[in-house]
C-alpha positions as CSV (number, residue, x, y, z in Angstrom):
1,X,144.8,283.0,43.3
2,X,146.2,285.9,44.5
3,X,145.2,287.7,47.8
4,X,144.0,290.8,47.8
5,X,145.0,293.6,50.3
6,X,141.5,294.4,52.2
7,X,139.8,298.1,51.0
8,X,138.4,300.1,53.3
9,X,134.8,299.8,52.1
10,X,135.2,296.3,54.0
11,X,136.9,297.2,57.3
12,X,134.5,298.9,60.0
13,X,137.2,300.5,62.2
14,X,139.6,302.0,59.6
15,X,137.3,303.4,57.6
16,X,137.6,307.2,57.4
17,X,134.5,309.1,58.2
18,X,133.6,310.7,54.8
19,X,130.1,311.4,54.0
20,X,128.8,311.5,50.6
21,X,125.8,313.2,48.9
22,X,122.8,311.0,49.5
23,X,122.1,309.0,46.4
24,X,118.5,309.2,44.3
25,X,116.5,305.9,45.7
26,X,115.8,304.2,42.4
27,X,113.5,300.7,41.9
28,X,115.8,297.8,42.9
29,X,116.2,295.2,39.9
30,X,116.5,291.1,41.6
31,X,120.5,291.4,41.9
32,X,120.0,293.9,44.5
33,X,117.5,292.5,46.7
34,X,117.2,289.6,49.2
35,X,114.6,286.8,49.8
36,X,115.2,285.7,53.9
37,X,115.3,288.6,56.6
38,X,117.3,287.6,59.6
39,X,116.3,289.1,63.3
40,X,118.8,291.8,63.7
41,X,117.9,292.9,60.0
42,X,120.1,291.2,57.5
43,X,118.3,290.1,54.5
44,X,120.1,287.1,52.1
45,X,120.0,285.5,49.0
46,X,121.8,281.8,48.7
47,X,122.8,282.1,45.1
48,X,125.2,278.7,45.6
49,X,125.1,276.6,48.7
50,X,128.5,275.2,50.1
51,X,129.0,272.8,52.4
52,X,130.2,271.8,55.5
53,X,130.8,274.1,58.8
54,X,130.1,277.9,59.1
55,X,132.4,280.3,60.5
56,X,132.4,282.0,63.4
57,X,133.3,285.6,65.0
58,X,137.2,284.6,65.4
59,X,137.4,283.0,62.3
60,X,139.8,284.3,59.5
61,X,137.9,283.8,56.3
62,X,139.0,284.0,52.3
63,X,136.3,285.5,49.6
64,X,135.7,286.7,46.4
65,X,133.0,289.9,46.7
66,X,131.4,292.6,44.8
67,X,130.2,295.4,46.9
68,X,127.0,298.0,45.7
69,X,125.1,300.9,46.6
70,X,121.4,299.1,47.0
71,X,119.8,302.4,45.7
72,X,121.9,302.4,42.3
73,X,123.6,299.6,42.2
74,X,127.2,301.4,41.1
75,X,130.0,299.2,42.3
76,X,131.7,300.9,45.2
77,X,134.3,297.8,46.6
78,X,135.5,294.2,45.0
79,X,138.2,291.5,46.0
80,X,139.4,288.4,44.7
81,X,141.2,286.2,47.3
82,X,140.5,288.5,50.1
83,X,141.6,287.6,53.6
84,X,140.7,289.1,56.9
85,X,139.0,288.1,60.1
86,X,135.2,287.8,60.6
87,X,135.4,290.2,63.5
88,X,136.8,293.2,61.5
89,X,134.4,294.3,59.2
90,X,130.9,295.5,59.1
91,X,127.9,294.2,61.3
92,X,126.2,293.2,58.3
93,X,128.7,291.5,56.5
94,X,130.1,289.9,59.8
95,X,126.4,288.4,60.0
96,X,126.1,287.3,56.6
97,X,129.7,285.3,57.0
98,X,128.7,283.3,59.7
99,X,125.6,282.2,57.3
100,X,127.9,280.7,54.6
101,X,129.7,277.3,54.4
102,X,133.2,276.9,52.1
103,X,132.3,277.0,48.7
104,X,129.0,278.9,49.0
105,X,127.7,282.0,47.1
106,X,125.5,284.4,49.0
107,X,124.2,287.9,48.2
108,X,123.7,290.4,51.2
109,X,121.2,292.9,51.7
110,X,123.0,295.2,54.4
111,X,120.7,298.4,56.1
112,X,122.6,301.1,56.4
113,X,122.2,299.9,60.3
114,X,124.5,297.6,60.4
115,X,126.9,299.4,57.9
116,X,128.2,302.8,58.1
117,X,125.0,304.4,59.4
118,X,125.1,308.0,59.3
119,X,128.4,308.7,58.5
120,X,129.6,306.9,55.5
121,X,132.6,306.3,54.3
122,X,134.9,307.3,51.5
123,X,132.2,306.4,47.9
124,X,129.5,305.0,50.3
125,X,127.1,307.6,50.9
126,X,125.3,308.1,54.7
127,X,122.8,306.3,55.5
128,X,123.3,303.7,52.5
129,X,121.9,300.6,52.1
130,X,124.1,298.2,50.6
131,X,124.3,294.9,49.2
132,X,127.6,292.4,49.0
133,X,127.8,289.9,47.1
134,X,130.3,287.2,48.1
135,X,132.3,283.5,47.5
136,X,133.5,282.1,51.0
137,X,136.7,280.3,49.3
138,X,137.6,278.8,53.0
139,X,138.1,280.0,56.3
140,X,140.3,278.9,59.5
141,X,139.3,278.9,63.2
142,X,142.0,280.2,65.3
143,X,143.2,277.4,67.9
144,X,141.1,277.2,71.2
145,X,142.2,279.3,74.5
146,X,143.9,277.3,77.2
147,X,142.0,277.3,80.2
148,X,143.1,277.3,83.7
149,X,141.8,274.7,86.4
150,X,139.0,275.5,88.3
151,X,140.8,274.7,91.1
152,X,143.8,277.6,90.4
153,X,141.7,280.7,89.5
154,X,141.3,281.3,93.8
155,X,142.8,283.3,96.1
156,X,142.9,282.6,100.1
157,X,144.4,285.8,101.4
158,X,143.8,288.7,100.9
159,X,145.7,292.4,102.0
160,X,144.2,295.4,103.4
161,X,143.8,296.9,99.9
162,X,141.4,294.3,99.1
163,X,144.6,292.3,96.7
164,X,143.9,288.5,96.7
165,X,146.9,286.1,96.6
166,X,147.7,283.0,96.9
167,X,151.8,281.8,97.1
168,X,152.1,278.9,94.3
169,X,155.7,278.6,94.4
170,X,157.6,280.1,97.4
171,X,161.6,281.4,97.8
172,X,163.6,283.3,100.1
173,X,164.9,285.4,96.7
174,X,165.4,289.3,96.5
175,X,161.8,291.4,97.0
176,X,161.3,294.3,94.8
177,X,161.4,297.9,95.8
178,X,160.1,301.3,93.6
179,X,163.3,301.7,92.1
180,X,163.6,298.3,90.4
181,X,162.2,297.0,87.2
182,X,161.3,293.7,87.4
183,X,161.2,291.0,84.5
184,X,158.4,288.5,84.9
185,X,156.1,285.7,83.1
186,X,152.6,286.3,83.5
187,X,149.1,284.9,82.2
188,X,146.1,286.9,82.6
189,X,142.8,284.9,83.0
190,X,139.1,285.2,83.1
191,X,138.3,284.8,87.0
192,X,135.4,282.7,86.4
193,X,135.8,281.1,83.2
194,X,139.5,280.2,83.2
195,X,139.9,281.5,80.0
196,X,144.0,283.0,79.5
197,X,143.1,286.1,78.3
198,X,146.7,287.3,77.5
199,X,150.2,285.6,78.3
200,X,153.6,287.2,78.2
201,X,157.2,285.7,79.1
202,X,160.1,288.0,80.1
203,X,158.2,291.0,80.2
204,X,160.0,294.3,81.7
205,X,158.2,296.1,83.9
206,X,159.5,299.2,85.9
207,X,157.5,299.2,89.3
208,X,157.9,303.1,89.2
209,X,155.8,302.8,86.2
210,X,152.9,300.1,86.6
211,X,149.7,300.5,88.3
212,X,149.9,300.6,92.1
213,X,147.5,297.3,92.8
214,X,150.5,295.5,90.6
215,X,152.8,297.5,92.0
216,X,152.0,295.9,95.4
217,X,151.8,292.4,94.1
218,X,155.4,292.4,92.9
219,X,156.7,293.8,96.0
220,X,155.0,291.0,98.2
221,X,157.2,288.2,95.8
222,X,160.5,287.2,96.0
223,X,162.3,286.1,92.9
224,X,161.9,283.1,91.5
225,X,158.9,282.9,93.3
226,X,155.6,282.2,91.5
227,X,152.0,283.9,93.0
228,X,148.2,283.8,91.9
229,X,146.6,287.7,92.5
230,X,143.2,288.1,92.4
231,X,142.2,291.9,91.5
232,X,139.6,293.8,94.1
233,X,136.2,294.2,92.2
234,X,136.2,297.2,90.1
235,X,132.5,299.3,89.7
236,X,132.6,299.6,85.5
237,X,131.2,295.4,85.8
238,X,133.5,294.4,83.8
239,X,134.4,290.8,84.2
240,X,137.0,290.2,86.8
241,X,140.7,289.5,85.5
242,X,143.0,287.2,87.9
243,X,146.8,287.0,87.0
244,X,149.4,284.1,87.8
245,X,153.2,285.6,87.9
246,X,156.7,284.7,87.7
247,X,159.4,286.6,89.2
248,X,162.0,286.1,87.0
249,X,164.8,288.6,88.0
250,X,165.1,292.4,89.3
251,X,167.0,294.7,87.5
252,X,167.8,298.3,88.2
253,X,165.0,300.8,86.8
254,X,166.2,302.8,83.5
């Protein structure tokens, strides 16, 4: 089976904004309607059940579909062996994923709600209804996050700026100053979960050049020297981010 590259009738956020004439709303023969309505507005059709577990937002999933225009039923989109992430298309089609088990055939009534709404895109006209329908071949869960111990996500000091710290490994190495770049490891973690959000080894950062609240941080290390920051609370309530870092080396600025 070959794979087959993903068109943009699939993919939510590369799919040009292009409007189409609205199409005639015609009576909709059995292949393009539904039987179960889900909450959020989904309606499904289990033309062949599969087995086993579901997928999930993260997961990376292979299908066959066939993609229409619910008031016409013309054929806008199709794939064979198509592979892309759960979380990159469509609301409705994301929902209707997470429905299936390998091996099952399902067909998806989508509202134009949780398609492209109002704008459309490329054949699909605004405000379309559509309906998929789709083979989950198989799918893959990416591997969990690590998660940091409860007991390293604190900070016990803190500066004037409102900067938590706490000194995990200590040295009597060089300390940075503006006109250095310094090259560091670093893991960026959920404060309250432990989740590692985002790791990075030997990263280059010019201190000239990074936001002053890291800026600070590096200058308070000494290389080779490992510390635990915990950012001040921002207003946007976002979740809060701590960050464990290595100072690797300093180097001078480009």
């Amino acid at each position: 089976m070959t794979t087959a590259a993903l068109t943009p009738a699939l993919l939510l956020q590369f799919a040009p904004a292009q409007a189409a004439a609205q199409v005639t709303a015609k009576p909709r023969p059995p292949v393009l309607s539904c039987n179960v309505k889900t909450p959020e507005g989904l309606s499904y059709t289990v033309i062949q059940p599969g087995k086993g577990d579901r997928p999930n937002a993260a997961s990376q999933v292979t299908v066959n579909y066939k993609g229409m225009l619910t008031a016409d039923g013309s054929e806008f989109d199709s794939g064979q062996g198509a592979q892309f992430p759960v979380g990159g298309v469509i609301p409705g089609f994301a929902q209707g994923l997470q429905l299936m088990q390998a091996g099952g055939s399902y067909r998806l009534c989508i509202p134009a709600a949780l398609g492209y709404g109002a704008a459309g895109t490329g054949p699909i006209p605004a405000n379309a209804d559509l309906v998929f329908e789709v083979e989950l071949l198989s799918f893959t869960n990416p591997p969990p996050k690590p998660i940091i111990p409860a007991a390293e996500r604190a900070c016990s000091q803190s500066t004037a700026t409102g900067l938590g710290f706490e000194v995990v490994k200590s040295t009597t190495g060089k300390k940075p100053i503006d006109g250095d770049m310094a090259l560091v490891d670093f893991t960026i973690f959920d404060a309250a979960t432990g989740v590692v959000q985002q790791k990075s080894e030997w990263e280059k950062i010019p201190l000239s050049q990074t936001s002053p609240i890291f800026s600070e941080s590096l200058k308070m290390m000494q290389t080779g020297s490992t510390y635990r920051f915990c950012m001040p609370k921002t207003d946007d309530g976002a979740a809060e981010s701590n960050i464990i870092v290595t100072l690797i080396d300093l180097r001078p600025a480009p």
